[in-house]
VOGU-3710 file (C-alpha; in Angstrom, 3 decimals, decimal comma):
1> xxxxxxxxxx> 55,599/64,606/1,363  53,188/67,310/-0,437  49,627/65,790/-0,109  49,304/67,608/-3,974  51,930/65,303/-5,319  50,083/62,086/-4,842  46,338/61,646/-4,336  44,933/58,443/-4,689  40,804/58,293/-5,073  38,999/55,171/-4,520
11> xxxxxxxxxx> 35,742/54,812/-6,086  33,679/51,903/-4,320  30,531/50,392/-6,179  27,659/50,100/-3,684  26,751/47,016/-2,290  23,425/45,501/-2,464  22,982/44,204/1,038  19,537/42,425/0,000  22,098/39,587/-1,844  25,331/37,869/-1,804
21> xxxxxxxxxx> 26,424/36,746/-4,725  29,324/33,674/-4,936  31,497/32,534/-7,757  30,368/29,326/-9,902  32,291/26,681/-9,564  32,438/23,017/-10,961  33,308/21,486/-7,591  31,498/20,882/-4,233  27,457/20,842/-2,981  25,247/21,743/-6,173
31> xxxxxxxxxx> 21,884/23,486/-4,772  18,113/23,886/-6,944  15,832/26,821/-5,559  12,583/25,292/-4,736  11,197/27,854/-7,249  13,363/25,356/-9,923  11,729/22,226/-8,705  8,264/21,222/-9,911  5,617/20,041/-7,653  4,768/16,093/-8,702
41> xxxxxxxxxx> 1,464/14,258/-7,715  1,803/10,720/-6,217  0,593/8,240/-8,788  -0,787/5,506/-7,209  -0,844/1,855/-9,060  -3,211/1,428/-5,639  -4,996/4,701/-4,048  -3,984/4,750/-0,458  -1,922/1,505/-0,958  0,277/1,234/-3,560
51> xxxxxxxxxx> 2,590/3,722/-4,822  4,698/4,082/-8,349  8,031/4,152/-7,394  8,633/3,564/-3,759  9,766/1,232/-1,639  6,630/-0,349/0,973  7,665/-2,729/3,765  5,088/-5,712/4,309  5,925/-7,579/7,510  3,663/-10,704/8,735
61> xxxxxxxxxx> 3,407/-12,675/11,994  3,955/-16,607/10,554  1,545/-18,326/8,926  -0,040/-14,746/7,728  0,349/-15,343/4,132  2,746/-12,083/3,660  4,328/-13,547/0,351  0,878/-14,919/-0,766  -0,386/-11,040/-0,617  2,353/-10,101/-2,609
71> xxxxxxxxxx> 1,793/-12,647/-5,245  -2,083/-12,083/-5,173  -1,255/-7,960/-5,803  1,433/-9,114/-8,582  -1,243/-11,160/-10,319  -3,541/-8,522/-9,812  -0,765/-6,223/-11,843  -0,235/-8,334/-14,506  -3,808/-9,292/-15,815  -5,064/-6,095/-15,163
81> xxxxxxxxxx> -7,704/-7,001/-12,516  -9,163/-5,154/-9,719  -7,915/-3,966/-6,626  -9,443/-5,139/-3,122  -11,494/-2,130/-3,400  -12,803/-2,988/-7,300  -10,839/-0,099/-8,625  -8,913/-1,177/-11,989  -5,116/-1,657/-11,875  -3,291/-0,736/-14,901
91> xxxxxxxxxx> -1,313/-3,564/-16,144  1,972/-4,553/-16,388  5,312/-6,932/-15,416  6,247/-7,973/-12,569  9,665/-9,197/-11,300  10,608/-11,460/-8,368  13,299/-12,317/-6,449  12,637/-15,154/-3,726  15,019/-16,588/-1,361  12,329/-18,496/0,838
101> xxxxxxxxxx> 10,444/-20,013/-1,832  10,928/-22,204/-5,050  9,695/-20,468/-8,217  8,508/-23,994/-9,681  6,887/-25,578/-6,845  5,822/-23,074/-4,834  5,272/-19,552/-5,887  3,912/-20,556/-10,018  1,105/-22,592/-8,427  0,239/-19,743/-6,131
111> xxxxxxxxxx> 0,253/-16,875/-8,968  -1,947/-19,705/-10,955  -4,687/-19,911/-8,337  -4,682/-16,035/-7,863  -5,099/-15,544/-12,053  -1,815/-13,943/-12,756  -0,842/-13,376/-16,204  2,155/-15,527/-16,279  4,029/-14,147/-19,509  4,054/-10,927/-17,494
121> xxxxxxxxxx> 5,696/-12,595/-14,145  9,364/-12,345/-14,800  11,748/-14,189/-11,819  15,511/-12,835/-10,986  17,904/-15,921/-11,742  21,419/-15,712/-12,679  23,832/-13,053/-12,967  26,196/-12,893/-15,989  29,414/-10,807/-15,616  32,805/-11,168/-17,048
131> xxxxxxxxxx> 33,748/-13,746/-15,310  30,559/-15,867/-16,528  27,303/-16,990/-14,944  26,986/-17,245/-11,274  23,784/-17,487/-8,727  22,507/-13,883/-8,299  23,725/-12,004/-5,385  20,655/-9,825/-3,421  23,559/-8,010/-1,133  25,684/-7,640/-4,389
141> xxxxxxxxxx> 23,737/-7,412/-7,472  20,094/-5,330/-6,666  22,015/-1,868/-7,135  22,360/-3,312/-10,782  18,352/-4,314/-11,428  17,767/-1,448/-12,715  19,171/-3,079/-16,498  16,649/-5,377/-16,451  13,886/-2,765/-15,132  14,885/-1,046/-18,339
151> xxxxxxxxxx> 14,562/-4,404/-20,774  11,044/-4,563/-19,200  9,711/-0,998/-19,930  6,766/-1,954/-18,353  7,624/-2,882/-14,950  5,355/-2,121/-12,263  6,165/-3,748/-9,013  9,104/-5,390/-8,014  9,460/-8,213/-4,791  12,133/-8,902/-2,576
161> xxxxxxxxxx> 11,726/-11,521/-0,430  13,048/-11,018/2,263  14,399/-7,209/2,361  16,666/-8,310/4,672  18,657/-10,324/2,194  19,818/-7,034/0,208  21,822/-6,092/3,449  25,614/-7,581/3,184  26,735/-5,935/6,862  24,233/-5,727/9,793
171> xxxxxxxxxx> 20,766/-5,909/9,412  20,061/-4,621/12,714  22,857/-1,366/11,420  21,012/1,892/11,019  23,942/2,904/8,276  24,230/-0,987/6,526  20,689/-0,966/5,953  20,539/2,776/4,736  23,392/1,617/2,400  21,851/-1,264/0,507
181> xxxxxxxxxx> 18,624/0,321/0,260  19,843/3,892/-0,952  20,267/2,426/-5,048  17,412/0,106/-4,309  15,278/3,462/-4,111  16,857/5,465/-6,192  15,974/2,821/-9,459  12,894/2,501/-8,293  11,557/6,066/-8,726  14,030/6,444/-12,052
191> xxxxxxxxxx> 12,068/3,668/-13,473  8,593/4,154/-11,486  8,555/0,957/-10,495  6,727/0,431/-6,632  9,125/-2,074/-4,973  7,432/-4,393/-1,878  9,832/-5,440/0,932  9,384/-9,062/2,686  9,830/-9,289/6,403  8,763/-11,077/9,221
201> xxxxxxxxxx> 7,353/-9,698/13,055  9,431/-10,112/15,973  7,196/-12,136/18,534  4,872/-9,820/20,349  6,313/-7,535/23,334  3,385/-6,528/25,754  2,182/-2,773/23,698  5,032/-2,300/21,593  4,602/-0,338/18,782  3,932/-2,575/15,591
211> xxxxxxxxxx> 7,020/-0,524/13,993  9,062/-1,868/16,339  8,719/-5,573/15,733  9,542/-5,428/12,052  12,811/-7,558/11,996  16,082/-5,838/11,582  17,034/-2,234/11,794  14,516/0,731/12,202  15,984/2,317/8,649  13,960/-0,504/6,996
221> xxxxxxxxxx> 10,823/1,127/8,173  12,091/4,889/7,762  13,349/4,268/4,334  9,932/2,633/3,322  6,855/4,810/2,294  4,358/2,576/3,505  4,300/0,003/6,052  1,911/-3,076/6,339  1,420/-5,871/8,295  -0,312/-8,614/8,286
231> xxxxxxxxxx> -1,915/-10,577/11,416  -3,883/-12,900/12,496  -6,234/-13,665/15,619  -10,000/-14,906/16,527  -13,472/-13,698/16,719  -15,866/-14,510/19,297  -16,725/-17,366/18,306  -13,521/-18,735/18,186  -12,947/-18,240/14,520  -9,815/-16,993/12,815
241> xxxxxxxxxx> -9,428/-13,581/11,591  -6,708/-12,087/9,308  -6,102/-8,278/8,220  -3,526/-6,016/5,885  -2,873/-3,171/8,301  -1,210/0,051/7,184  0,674/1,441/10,224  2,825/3,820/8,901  2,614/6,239/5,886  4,820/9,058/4,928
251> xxxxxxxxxx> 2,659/10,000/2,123  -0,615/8,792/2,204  -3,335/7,072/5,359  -1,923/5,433/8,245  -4,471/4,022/9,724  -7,202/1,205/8,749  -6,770/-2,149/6,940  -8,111/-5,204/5,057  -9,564/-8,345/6,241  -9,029/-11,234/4,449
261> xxxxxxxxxx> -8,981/-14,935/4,180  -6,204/-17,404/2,830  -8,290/-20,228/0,728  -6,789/-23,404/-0,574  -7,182/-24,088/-4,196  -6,304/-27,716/-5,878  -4,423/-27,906/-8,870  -5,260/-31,198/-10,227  -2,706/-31,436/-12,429  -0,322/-31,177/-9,152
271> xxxxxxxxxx> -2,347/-33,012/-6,517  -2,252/-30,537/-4,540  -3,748/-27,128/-2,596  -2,404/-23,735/-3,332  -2,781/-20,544/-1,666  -4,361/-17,496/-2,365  -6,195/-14,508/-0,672  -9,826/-13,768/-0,947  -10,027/-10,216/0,639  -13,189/-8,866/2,590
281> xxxxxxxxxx> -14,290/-5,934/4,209  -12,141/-2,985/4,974  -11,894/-1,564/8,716  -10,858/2,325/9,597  -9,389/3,385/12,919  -5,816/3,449/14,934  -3,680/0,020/13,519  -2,282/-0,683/16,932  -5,207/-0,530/18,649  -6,960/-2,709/15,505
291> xxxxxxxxxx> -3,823/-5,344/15,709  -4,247/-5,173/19,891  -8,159/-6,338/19,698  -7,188/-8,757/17,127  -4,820/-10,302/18,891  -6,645/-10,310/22,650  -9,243/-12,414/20,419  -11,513/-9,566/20,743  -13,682/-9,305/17,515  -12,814/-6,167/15,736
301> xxxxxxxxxx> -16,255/-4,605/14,495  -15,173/-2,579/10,985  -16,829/0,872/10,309  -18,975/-0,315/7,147  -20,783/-2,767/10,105  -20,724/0,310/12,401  -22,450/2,242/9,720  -24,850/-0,083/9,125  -26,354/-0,770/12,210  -26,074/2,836/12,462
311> xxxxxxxxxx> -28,616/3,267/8,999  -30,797/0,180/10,491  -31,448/2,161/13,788  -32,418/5,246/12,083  -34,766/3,337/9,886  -36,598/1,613/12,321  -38,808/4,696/12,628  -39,762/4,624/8,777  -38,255/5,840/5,864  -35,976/8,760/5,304
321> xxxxxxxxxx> -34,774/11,181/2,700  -31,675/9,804/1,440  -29,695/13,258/0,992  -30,478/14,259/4,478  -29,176/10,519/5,954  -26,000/10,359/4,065  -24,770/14,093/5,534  -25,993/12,968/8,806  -23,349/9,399/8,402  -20,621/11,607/7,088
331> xxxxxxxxxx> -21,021/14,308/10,457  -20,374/11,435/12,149  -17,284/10,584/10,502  -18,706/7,499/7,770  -16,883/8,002/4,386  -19,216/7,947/1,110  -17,589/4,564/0,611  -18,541/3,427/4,041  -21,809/4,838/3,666  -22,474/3,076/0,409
341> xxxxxxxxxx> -21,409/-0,515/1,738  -23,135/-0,212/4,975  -26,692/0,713/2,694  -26,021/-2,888/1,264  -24,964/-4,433/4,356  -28,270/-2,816/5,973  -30,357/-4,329/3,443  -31,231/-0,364/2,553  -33,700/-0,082/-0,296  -33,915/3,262/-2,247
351> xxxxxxxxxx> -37,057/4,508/-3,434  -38,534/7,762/-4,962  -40,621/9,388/-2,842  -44,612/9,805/-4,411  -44,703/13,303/-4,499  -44,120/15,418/-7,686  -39,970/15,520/-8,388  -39,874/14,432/-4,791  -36,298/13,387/-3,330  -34,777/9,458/-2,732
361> xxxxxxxxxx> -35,934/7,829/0,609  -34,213/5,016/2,067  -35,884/2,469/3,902  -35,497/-0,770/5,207  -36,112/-3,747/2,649  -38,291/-5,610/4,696  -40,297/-2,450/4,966  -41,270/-2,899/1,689  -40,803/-6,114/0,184  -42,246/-5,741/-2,939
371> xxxxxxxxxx> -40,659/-2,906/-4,041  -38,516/-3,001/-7,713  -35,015/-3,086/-6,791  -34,603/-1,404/-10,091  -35,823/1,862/-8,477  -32,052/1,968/-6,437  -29,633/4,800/-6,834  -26,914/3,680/-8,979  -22,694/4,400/-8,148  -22,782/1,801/-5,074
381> xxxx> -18,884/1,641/-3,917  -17,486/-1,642/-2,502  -15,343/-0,803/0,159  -15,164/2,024/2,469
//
């Protein structure tokens, strides 16, 4: 055949080898750039604690009072009141769901004693379907709270007590306990509500990590934000000792913890003694090796004490300029919350020094015993 009779010319576009470009389509994975996405901040109801809309794990040896922390930070919630650490919580409802305890004999005298707001307390009941009312179902039913989250508006924390309860297969299943906790998380951030998960401690296995004796599968833990537990042991002298620890954080500390104390208050009315916590002094470092002294009975000494003696043994000499001490503490690792306790816990008096716009000293208080107490710096923290 003569080439002249038939020529065929192909004209190819050039290809851009920099990108690939594929046709849209309605079915299969959807993708978002990261450019697409904006950055959020965590909003803590509690800095370092407590955060809006995701799921914390609080596990407790028995007779730790894990349920009576939760009801003393749901109280807390719903009058408004202060945080271990004296910083304001914003208020707002509460809901609980309790398998363990009865509502009327047991948990309202508890949230009484710790000054909850009661008209803000709101308990899970009954569930109503088509088929009419029928006890509510934790394995069945908590993929469907958020409804109610919804009729609240202004929930801020929900409890489940236990966790374990949501799980309908295997609580010790990796996948089962993924399952029930996937729409249990998902409601919670659509409705920013911080969600606290009851558990109890397996008993104690020589050095095992603390993660590893929370009851049940490991995905409770990995699905969880933040991780607490609480413990117990003695002092010195024999005493008992009880602290929050936070032992594992994906977004915020993991390390450090609360003391505190459970008190029993009478209710008249009821003839009889309620609990509630009355929290003390904070303590920094490693949780398993704080949980490790506690329980060889070894008295755990907390930075703020640290600090202090720390201030006291400086000040033995005679007094000091204030500026100068307090970046001295924090090159040793004291936080200006620490810093600030200790100076109380020291018995640290500050004073301006006598010469012309002169800086603040510190000095001992029994260095000068006179001295106005009016003459202190002002913006003392609590806690460390």
């Amino acid at each position: 055949m003569d080439s002249n009779l038939l020529k065929l010319t192909y004209d190819l576009p050039e290809v851009d080898t920099h990108e690939v470009f594929y046709p849209d389509s309605s079915l299969g994975i959807k993708t978002r750039r990261a450019s697409e996405i904006k950055p959020m901040p965590l909003l803590w109801l509690w800095k370092g604690w407590l955060l809006e809309g995701k799921l914390h794990i609080l596990a407790g040896e028995k007779a730790t009072g894990k349920t009576t922390i939760a009801l003393n930070l749901a109280a807390t919630i719903s009058n408004g009141g202060r945080w271990p650490d004296s910083t304001e919580a914003t208020t707002g409802s509460v809901l609980i769901w309790s398998g363990e305890d009865d509502a009327a004999d047991t948990i309202i005298p508890r949230l009484e004693v710790a000054g909850a707001n009661k008209t803000r307390i709101h308990f899970v009941d009954k569930y109503l379907d088509v088929s009419g009312e029928r006890l509510f179902d934790p394995a069945r039913d908590f993929s469907k709270i958020g409804q109610k989250l919804s009729e609240l508006r202004d929930c801020r924390l929900l409890i489940i007590d236990p966790i374990v309860s949501t799980v309908s297969g295997n609580a010790n299943s990796n996948n089962d306990v993924r399952h029930a906790l996937e729409p249990i998380i998902q409601i919670a951030q659509e409705h920013k509500c911080a969600v606290i998960g009851i558990t109890h401690l397996t008993k104690n296995s020589g050095e095992s990590s603390p993660l590893e004796r929370v009851t049940g599968s490991l995905a409770f833990t990995a699905a969880s934000r933040l991780v607490w537990i609480a413990a117990k042991g003695k002092n010195i002298d024999g005493e008992e000792r009880q602290v929050l620890c936070q032992v594992a954080s994906n977004l915020g500390k993991n390390t450090g913890g609360l003391f505190y104390e459970i008190e029993g208050v009478e209710i008249a009315s009821l003839d009889n003694s309620y609990s509630r916590i009355s929290w003390r002094e904070s303590i920094e470092g490693d949780a398993q090796e704080i949980l490790r002294e506690l329980r060889n009975s070894v008295p755990t000494q907390s930075k703020i004490e640290l600090a202090a003696r720390r201030i006291a043994e400086i000040l033995t000499s005679g007094p000091k300029e204030a500026h100068s001490l307090k970046i001295l503490l924090a090159d040793e690792g004291y936080s200006k919350g620490t810093i600030d306790a200790a100076k109380r816990l020291a018995g640290v008096l500050a004073v301006k020094s006598p010469v012309p716009n002169g800086p603040w000293m510190w000095q001992l208080e029994s260095k000068n015993p006179n001295q106005d107490r009016r003459t202190q710096d002002p913006g003392i923290g609590i806690f460390g």
